[in-house]
SERO-4910 file (N, C-alpha, C, O; in steps of 0.05 Angstrom, whole numbers):
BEGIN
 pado doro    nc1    nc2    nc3   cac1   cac2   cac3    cc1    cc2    cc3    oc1    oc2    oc3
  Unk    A   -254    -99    -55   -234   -105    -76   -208   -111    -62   -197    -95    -46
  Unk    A   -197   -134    -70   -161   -130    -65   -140   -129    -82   -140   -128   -106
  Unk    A   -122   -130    -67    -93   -129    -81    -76   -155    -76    -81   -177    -66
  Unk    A    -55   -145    -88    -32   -171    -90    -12   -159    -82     -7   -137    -91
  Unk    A      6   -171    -63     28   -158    -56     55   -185    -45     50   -208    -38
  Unk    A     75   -176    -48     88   -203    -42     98   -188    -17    108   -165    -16
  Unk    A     94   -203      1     98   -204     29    122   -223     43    124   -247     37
  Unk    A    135   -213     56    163   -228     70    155   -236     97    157   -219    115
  Unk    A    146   -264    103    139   -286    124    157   -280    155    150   -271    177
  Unk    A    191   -294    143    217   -295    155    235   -298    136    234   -312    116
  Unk    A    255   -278    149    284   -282    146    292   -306    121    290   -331    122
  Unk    A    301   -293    106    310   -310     79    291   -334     71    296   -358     66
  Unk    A    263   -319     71    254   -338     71    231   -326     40    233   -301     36
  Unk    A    220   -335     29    213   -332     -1    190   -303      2    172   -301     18
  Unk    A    196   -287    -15    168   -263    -22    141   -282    -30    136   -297    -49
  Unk    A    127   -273     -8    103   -298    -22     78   -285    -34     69   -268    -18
  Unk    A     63   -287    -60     49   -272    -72     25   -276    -50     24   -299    -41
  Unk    A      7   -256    -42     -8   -252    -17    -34   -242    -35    -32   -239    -59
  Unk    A    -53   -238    -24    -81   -223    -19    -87   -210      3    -96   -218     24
  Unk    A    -79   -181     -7    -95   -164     14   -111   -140     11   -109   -129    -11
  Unk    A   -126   -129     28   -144   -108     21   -134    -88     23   -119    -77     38
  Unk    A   -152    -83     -6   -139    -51    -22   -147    -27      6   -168    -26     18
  Unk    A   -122    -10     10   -123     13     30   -147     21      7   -155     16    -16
  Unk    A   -153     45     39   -169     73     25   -162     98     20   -170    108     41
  Unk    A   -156    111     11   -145    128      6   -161    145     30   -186    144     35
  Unk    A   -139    162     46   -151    189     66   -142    214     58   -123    218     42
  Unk    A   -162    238     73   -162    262     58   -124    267     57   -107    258     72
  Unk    A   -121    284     37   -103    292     32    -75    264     19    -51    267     18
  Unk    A    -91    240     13    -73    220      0    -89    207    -27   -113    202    -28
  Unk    A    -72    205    -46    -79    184    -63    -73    153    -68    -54    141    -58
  Unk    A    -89    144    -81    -93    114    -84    -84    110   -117    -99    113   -137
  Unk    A    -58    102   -115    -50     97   -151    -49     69   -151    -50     54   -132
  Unk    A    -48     62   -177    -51     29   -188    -24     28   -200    -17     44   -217
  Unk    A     -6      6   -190     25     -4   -196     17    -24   -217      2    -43   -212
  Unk    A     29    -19   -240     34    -38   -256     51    -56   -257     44    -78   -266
  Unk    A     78    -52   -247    101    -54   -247    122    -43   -225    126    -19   -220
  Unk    A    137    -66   -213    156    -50   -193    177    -72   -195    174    -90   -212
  Unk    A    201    -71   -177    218    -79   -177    235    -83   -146    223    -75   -126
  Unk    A    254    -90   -144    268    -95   -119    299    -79   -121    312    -85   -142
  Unk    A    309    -67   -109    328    -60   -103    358    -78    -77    354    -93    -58
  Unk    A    377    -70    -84    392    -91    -69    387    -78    -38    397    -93    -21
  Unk    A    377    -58    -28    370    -56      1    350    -76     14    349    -83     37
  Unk    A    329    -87    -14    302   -101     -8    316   -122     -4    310   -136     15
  Unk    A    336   -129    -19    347   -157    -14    363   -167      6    365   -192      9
  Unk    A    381   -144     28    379   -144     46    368   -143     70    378   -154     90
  Unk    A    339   -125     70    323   -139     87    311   -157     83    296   -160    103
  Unk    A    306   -176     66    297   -196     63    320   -226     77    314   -248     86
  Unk    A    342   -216     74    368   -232     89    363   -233    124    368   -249    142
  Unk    A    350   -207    121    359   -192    156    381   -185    160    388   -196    181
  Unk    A    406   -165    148    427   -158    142    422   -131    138    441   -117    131
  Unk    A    401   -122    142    397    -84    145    389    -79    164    365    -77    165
  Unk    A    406    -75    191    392    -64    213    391    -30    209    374    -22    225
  Unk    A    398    -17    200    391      5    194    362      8    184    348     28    188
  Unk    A    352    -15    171    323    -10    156    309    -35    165    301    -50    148
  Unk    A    305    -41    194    294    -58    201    262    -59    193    251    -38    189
  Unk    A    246    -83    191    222    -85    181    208   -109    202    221   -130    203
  Unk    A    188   -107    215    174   -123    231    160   -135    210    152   -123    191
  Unk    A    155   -169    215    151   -188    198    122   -193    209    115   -188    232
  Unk    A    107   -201    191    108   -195    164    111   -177    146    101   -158    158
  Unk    A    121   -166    120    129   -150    116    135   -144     83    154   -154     72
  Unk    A    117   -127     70    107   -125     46    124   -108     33    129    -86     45
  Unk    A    137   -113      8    159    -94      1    130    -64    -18    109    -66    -30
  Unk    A    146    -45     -9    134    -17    -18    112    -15      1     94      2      0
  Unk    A    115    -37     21     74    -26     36     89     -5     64     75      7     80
***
């Protein structure tokens, strides 16, 4: 089974709706189903590359 996740390619460059495989959940973690999420203006700075405090190696899936 997979998921959908929008994933960040490069640098100001578009969240692109993706396919990827659903994790597994390991002992002591759960596996919840997102209906709904959202972006915050930190996401929108690393998506600029303007947060070196919260750097993110590309590719790079917001909430993954």
């Amino acid at each position: 089974m997979n998921m959908q996740a929008l994933v960040l390619h490069r640098y100001n460059g578009p969240l692109e709706l993706t396919e990827l495989s659903r994790p597994t959940a390991q002992p002591g973690q759960v596996l919840v189903r997102i209906k709904a999420s959202g972006l915050n203006p930190l996401d929108t700075k690393i998506r600029a590359g303007k947060a070196p405090h919260a750097c993110q190696r590309l590719p790079a899936g917001t909430g993954l």
